[in-house]
C-alpha positions in Angstrom: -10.4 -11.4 5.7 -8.3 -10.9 8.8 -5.6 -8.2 10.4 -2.5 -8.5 10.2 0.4 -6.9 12.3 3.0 -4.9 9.6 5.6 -2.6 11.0 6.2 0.6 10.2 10.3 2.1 11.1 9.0 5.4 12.1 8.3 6.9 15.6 5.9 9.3 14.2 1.8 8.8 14.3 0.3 7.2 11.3 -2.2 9.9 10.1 -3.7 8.9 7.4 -4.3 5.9 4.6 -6.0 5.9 1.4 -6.5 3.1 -1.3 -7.8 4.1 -4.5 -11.4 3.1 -5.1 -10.5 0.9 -7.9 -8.3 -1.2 -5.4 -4.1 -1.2 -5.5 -2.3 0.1 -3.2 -2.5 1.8 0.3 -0.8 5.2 0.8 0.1 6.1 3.9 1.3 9.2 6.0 3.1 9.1 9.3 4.9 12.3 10.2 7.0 13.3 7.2 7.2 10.3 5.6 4.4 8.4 2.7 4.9 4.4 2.9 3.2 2.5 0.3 1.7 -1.0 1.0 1.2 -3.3 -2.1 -0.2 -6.7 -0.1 2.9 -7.9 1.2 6.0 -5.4 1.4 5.3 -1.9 2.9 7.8 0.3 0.9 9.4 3.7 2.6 9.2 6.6 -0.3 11.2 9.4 0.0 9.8 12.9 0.0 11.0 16.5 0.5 8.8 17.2 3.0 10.5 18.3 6.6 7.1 19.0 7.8 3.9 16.8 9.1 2.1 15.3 6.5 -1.8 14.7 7.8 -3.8 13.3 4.4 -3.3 11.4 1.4 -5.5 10.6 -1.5 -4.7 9.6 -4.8 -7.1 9.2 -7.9 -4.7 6.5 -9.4 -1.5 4.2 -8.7 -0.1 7.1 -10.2 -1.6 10.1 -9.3 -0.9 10.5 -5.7 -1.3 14.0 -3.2 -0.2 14.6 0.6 -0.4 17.5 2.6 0.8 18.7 5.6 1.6 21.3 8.1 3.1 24.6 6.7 1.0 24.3 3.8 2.9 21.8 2.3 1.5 19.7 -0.5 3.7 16.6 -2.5 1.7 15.2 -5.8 3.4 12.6 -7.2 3.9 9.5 -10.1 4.2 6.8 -7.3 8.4 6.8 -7.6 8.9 10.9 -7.2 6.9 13.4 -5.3 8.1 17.1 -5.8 6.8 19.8 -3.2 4.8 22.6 -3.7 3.0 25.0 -1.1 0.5 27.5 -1.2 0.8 31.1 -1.2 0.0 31.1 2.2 2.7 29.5 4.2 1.3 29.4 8.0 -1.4 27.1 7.3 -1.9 23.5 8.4 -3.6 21.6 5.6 -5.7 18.5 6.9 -7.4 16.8 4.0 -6.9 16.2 0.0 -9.6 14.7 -2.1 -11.1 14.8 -5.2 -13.2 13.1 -8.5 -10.3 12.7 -10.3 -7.0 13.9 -11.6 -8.2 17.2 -12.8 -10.3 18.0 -9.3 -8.8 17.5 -6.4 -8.9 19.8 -3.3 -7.3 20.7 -0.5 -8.4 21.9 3.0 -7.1 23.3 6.0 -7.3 25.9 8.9 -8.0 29.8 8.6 -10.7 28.5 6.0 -8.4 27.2 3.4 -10.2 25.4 0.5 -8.4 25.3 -2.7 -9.1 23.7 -6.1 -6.2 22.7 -8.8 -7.1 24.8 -11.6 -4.9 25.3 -15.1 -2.0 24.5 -13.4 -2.3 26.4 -10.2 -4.4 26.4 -6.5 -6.8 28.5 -6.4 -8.6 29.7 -3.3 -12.1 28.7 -3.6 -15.2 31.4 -3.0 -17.0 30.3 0.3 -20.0 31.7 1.6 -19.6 35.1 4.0 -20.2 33.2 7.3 -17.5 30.8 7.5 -15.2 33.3 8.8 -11.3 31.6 9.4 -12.9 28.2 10.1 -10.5 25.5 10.2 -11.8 22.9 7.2 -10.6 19.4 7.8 -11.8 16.9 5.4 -13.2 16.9 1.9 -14.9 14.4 -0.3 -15.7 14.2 -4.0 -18.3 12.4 -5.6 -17.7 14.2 -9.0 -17.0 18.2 -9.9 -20.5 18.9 -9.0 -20.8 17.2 -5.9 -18.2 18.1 -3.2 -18.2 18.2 0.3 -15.8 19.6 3.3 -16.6 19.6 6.6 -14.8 21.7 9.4 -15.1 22.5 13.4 -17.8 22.9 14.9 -20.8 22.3 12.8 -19.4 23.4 9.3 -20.9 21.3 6.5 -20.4 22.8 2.6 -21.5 21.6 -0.2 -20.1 22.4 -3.8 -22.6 21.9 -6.9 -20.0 22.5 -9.5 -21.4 26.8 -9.3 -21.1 27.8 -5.6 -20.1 26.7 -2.2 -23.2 27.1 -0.2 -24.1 25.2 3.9 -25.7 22.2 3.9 -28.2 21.3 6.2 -26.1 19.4 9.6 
């Protein structure tokens, strides 16, 4: 295995990259752009996003999410990805993850933690404490077994009932 140099035409940061667990290709965000890498030709996608994009996961080749800054969120096939945003429009959203193409989550500051429900986000029900902490990543093992962590030392844990801390 060894690095190799591939450029990328944009003068924004690359924030974020995510290959499926299963293997395929790499997603990646950089400003308001998603490339895709498949081994040997790093393809520019076109998005509607005019804002930063700072995560992307995807649970298939295609089944892909970004989000970004305004509380913008693209899920797409691959080819297209059509925009949608949260209710809540001031909010910078800094991770996407999920166990699969029915639970996927989304977090970001002033506490936001939402779950694709029936069609919709939903805000999830965190515990009292956690007050307008900014959440920046999340992981998914499976619907019972989700994590997020945020600033300072914000650990939660979802058992597929109830958020609740989890020990630092």
């Amino acid at each position: 295995l060894a690095w190799t140099a591939t450029g990328v035409a944009s003068p924004d940061v690359l924030r974020a990259v995510w290959v499926p667990p299963e293997g395929g290709d790499a997603w990646i965000a950089s400003g308001t752009t998603l490339y895709r890498w498949d081994g040997s030709t790093l393809a520019t996608l076109v998005t509607p996003a005019t804002t930063t994009l700072t995560s992307v996961w995807a649970s298939s080749q295609t089944d892909i999410y970004a989000v970004g800054t305004s509380s913008t969120i693209l899920h797409g096939d691959g080819t297209t990805f059509p925009a949608s945003q949260l209710p809540v429009t001031t909010r910078t959203l800094f991770g996407v993850g999920g166990s699969g193409p029915n639970d996927v989550y989304v977090v970001g500051s002033g506490a936001t933690l939402v779950h694709f429900e029936a069609g919709a986000w939903v805000q999830a029900t965190l515990p009292g404490d956690v007050g307008t902490t900014s959440l920046r990543a999340v992981w998914a093992d499976a619907p019972n077994d989700v994590f997020v962590v945020g600033t300072g030392t914000t650990i939660l844990h979802f058992d597929g009932t109830t958020w609740a801390h989890s020990p630092a």
